[in-house]
ZAMARGU-4260 file (C-alpha; in steps of 0.2 Angstrom, whole numbers, plus 5000, padded with zeros to 4 digits):
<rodrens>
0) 4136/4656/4787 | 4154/4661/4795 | 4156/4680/4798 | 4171/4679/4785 | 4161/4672/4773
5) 4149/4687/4775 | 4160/4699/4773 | 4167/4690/4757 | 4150/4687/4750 | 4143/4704/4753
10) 4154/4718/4754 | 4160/4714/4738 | 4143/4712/4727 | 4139/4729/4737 | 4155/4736/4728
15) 4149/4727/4712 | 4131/4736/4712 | 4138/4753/4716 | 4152/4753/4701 | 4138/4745/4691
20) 4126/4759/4693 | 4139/4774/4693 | 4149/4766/4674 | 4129/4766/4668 | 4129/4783/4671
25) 4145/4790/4668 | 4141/4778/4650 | 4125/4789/4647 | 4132/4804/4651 | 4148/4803/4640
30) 4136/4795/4626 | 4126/4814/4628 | 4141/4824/4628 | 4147/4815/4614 | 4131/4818/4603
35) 4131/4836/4607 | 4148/4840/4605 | 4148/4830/4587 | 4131/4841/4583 | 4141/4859/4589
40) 4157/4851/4578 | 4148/4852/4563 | 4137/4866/4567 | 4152/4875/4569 | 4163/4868/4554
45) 4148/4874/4542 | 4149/4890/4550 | 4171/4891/4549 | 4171/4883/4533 | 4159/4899/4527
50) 4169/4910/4533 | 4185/4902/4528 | 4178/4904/4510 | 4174/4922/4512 | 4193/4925/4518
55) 4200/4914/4502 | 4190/4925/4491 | 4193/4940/4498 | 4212/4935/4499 | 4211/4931/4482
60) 4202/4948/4478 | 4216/4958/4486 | 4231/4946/4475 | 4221/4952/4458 | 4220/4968/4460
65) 4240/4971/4467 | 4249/4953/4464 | 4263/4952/4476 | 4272/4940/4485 | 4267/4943/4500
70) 4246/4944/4497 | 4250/4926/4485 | 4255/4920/4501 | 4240/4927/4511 | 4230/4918/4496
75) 4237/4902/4498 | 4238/4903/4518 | 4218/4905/4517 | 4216/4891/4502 | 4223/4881/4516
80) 4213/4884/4531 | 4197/4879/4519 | 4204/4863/4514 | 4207/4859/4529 | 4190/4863/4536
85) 4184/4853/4524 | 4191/4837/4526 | 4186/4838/4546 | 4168/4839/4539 | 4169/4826/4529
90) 4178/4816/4545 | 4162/4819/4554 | 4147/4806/4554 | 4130/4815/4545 | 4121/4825/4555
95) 4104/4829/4556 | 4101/4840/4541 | 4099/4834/4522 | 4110/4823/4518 | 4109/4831/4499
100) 4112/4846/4505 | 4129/4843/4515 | 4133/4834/4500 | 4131/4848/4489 | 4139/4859/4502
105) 4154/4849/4501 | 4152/4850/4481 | 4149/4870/4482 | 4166/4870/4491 | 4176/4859/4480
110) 4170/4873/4466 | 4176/4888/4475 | 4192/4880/4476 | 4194/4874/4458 | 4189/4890/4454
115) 4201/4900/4463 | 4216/4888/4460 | 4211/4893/4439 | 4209/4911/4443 | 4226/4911/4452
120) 4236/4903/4440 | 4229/4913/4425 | 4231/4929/4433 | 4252/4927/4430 | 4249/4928/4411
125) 4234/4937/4412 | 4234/4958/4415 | 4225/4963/4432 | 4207/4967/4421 | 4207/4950/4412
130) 4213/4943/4429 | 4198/4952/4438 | 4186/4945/4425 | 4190/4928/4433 | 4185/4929/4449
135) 4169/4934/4448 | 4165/4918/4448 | 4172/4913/4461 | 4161/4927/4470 | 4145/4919/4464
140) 4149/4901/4471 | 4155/4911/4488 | 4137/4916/4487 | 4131/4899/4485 | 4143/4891/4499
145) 4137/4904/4510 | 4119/4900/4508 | 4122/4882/4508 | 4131/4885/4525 | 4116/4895/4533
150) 4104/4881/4527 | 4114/4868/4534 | 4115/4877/4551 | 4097/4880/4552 | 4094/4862/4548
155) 4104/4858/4562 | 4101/4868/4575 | 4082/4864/4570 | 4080/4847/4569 | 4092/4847/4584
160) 4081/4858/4597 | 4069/4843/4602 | 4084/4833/4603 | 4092/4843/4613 | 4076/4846/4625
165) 4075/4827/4626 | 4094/4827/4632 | 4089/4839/4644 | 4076/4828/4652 | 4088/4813/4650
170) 4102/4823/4661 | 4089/4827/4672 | 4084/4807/4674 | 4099/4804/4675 | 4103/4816/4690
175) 4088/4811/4698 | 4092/4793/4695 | 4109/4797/4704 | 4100/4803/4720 | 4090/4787/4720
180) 4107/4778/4718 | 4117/4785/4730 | 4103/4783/4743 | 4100/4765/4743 | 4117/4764/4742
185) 4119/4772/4757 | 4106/4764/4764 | 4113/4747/4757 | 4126/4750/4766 | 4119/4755/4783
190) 4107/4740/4781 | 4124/4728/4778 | 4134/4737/4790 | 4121/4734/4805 | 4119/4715/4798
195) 4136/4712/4800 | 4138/4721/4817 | 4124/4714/4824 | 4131/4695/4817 | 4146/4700/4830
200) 4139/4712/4842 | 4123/4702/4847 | 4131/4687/4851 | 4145/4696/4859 | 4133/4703/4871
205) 4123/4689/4872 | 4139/4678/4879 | 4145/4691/4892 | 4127/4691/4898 | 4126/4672/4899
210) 4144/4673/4907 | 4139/4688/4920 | 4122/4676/4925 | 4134/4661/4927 | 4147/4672/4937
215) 4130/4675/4950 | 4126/4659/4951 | 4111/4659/4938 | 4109/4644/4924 | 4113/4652/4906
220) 4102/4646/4895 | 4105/4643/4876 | 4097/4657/4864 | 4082/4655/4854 | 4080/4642/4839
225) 4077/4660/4830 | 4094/4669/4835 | 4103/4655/4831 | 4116/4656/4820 | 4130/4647/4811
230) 4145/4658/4812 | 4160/4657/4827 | 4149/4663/4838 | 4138/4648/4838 | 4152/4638/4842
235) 4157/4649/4854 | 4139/4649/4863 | 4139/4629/4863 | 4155/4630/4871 | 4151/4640/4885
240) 4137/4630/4886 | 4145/4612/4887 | 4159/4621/4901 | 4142/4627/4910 | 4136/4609/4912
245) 4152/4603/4914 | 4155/4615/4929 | 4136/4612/4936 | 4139/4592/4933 | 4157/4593/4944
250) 4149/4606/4957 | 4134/4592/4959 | 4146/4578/4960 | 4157/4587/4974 | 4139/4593/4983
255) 4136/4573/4985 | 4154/4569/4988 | 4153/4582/5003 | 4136/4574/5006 | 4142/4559/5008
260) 4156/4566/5018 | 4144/4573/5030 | 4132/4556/5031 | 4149/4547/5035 | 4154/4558/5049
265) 4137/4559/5056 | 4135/4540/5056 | 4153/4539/5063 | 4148/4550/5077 | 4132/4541/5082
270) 4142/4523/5081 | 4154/4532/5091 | 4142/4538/5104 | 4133/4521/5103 | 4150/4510/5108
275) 4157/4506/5123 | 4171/4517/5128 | 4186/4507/5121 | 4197/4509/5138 | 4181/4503/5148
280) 4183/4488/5138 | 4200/4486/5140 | 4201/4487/5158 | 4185/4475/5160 | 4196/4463/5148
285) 4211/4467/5161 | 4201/4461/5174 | 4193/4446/5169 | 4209/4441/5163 | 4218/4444/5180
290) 4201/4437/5189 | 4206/4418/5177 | 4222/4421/5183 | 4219/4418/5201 | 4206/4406/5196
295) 4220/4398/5189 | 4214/4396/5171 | 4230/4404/5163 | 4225/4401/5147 | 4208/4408/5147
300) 4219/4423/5155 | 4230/4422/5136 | 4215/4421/5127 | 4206/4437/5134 | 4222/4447/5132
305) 4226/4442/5115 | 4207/4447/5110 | 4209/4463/5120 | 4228/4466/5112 | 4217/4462/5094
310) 4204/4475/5098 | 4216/4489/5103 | 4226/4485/5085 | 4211/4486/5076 | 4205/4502/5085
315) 4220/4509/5079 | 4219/4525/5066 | 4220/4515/5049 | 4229/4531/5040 | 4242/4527/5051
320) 4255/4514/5047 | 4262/4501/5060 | 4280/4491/5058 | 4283/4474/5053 | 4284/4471/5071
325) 4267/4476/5076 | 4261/4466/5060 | 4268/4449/5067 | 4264/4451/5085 | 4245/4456/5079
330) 4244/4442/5067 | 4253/4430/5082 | 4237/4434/5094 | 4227/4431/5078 | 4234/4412/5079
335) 4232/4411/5098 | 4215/4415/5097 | 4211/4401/5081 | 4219/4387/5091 | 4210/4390/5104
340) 4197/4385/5093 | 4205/4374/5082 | 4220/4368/5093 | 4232/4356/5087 | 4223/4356/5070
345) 4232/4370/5063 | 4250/4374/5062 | 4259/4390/5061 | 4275/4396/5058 | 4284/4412/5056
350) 4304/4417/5047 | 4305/4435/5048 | 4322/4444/5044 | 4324/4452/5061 | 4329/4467/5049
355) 4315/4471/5042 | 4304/4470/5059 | 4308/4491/5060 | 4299/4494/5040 | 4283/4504/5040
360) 4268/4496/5032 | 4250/4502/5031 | 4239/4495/5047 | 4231/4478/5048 | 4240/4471/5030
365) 4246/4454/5035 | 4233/4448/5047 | 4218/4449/5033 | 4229/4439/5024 | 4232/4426/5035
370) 4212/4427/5039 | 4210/4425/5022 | 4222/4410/5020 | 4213/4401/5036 | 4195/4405/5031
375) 4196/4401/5014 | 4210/4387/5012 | 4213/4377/5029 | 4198/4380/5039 | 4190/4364/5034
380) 4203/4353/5032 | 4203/4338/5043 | 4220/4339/5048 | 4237/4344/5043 | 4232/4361/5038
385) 4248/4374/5038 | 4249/4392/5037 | 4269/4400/5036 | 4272/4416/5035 | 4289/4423/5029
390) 4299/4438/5025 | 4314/4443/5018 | 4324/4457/5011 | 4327/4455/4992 | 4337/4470/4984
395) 4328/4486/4990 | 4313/4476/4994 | 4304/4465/5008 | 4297/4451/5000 | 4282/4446/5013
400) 4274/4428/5012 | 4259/4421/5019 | 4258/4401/5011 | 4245/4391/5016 | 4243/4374/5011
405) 4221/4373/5009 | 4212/4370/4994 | 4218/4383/4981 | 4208/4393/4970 | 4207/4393/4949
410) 4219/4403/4940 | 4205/4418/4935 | 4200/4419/4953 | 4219/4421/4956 | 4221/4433/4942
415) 4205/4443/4947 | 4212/4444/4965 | 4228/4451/4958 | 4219/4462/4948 | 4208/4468/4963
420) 4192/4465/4954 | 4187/4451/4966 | 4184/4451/4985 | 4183/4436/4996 | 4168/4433/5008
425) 4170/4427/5026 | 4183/4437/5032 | 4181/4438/5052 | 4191/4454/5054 | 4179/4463/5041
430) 4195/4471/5032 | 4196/4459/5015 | 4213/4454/5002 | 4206/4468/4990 | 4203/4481/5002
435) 4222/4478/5008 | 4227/4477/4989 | 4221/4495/4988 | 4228/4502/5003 | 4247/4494/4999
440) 4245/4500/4981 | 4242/4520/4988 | 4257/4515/5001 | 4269/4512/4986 | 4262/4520/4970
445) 4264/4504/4962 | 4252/4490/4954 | 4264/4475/4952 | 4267/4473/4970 | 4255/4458/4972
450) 4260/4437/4965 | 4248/4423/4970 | 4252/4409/4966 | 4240/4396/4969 | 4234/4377/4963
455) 4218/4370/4966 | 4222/4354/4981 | 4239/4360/4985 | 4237/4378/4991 | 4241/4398/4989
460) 4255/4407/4990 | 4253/4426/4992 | 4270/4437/4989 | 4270/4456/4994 | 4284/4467/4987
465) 4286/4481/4999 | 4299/4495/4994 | 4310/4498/5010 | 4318/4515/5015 | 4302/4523/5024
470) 4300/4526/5044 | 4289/4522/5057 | 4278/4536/5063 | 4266/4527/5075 | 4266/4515/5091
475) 4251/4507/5100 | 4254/4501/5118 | 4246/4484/5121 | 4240/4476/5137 | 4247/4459/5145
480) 4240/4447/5159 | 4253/4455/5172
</rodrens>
């Protein structure tokens, strides 16, 4: 569950409880207030009402016995008052004394105030004594109101006592009731308030751990199945977790790439230590060749130094490029040294825009081409086998030629070559096509550099589009017969 939805879900139906409870209470408590304050009302009203009564009369008394204006009004002001008591009694629901009895009470009252109303308006044609004869009556149903009132109170506060002790223990409930309340609320709330903090905190703390054991160089390892959750935090931990073997899975790869590194040197070093030195094999070349000379087989002489010239070229740094130049004249000693074999069989010819002879290109390019065209195309032809090499400026490019006239190759075998998914066997210089694809490709950042163009019978044309514009930074001296 997402730490949002948590706080959502929960915090609310804690909000929801605690205003459940306290409106249950407060509910209760109004309910009791409102029971005793309707039992006091009435208890009270039977009390005015009597004494209400009591003032009428003896209002009424005091308006017999010296009618004025002002004591009529006194009369009437206290007539009044009793009504209006009254009618808030009779407002009020029954209470918990005889219902007869309030009844009659009500019925007692409505007596003494027909009575009085009689008196008072008989007394302006009657003399003060027949006036006073009146309200004698109205004194004996004072008496009756008054008892009835005193009965009704006692009835009340009676039947009212165990009521009001039950109250009592109900209040007390409900107080005690609160306390519970407000402490699982509170622990509720301590109890949510840890749950959500540890949702964050734990993994928070479990993440800077696994990063500050990554940062030492230790493998963090993914928390328990029982710790796991399904909030940000997960996604978080499996994050860190896939960048961890991400970063251990790249460190391994470079730990073999330097590996490897180190293998190659080593073996470099031993092949190195294993090999003739090159300028002893120079010189010994130097003076076999001279030593043919004087024996006066000059072409033996041509031989040894185009192999020796060959061997120097080749010895040459390959992150190094050569010119044009350098190019031809290694690929030329490449010729001389197949018609010694081959002599007459093969023919070879060369158009080279004397312009271009001064372009940088990567070391050994042309002559693995040319290998490739002799091994592969017009080594075993009878006779007539041709090899041309050509090159030409075209725009801002040096278009570079190497035709053969052998046996061709099929149209895939064309296209995987272009491709450089395919490398040729046999080639004598151990440097094949693809390899020099992939070298020219890094030189000019480009991938359609490369057309071949061949038919199966008729023979290969292989087209190198070099950008020009780029210096030479290299020369290798070669040796002669003089």
């Amino acid at each position: 569950m997402k730490i949002r939805t948590k706080l959502m879900l929960f915090l609310p139906l804690l909000v929801v409880f605690t205003n459940a409870v306290a409106f249950f209470l407060f509910h209760t408590l109004n309910e009791t207030q409102a029971s005793y304050e309707t039992t006091m009302n009435r208890t009270l009203l039977y009390n005015q009402i009597a004494r209400s009564a009591e003032s009428h009369v003896q209002a009424l008394h005091a308006y017999f016995a010296n009618p004025t204006e002002r004591r009529a009004q006194e009369a009437e002001a206290t007539r009044a008052d009793l009504e209006d008591r009254r009618a808030q009694l009779e407002r009020l629901p029954p209470g918990y004394a005889d219902e007869a009895v309030r009844l009659g009470f009500l019925g007692v009252v409505d007596t003494l105030l027909a009575q009085s109303s009689h008196a008072a308006a008989a007394s302006l044609e009657l003399q003060p004594e027949q006036a006073l004869a009146l309200y004698e009556p109205v004194e004996r149903t004072l008496a009756f109101v008054q008892e009835d009132a005193q009965r009704l109170i006692d009835e009340e506060l009676s039947a009212y006592v165990p009521i009001f002790a039950k109250l009592q223990q109900e209040l007390a409930k409900l107080y005690d009731y609160g306390v519970y309340v407000f402490a699982i609320n509170a622990l509720l709330s301590v109890m949510l308030a840890l749950w959500i903090s540890r949702s964050v905190t734990a993994p928070v703390s479990r993440l800077v751990r696994m990063a500050a054991d990554f940062a030492k160089g230790k493998r963090a390892e993914p928390p328990p199945v029982r710790e796991r959750t399904d909030d940000e935090f997960a996604l978080l931990t499996d994050t860190f977790l896939r960048m961890q073997r991400d970063v251990v899975a790249l460190m391994e790869a470079e730990k073999e790439s330097l590996e490897k590194d180190r293998l190659v040197k080593e073996l470099e070093l031993q092949a190195l230590q294993s090999q003739i030195h090159p300028h002893f094999l120079f010189n010994t070349l130097n003076v076999i060749s001279k030593l043919a000379l004087l024996e006066g087989a000059s072409r033996s002489s041509d031989l040894i130094v185009a192999v020796s010239n060959m061997l120097r070229y080749n010895l040459r740094r390959l992150d190094r490029p050569a010119t044009l130049r350098e190019e031809v004249e290694h690929v030329q000693q490449y010729i001389a040294i197949q018609r010694a074999r081959f002599r007459d069989k093969i023919a070879f010819a060369s158009d080279v825009d004397e312009s271009l002879l001064d372009m940088p290109l990567p070391l050994l390019t042309i002559q693995p081409i040319v290998e490739n065209a002799f091994v592969h195309g017009v080594e075993k032809k009878e006779a007539g086998a041709r090899i041309e090499l050509r090159a030409r400026r075209v725009g801002d490019e040096a278009w570079i030629t190497v035709e053969d006239n052998g046996v061709g190759m099929p149209p895939e075998l064309a296209n995987a070559l272009m491709k450089m998914e395919y490398t040729p066997e046999g080639n004598a210089s151990g440097i094949g096509v693809r390899n020099v694809l992939k070298r020219l490709q890094l030189f000019t950042g480009r991938s359609d550099f490369v057309d071949i163009r061949s038919a199966e019978g008729v023979g290969t044309s292989i087209t190198l589009k070099l950008p020009l514009g780029k210096e030479e930074n290299d020369d290798v001296p070669t040796i002669d017969r003089g």
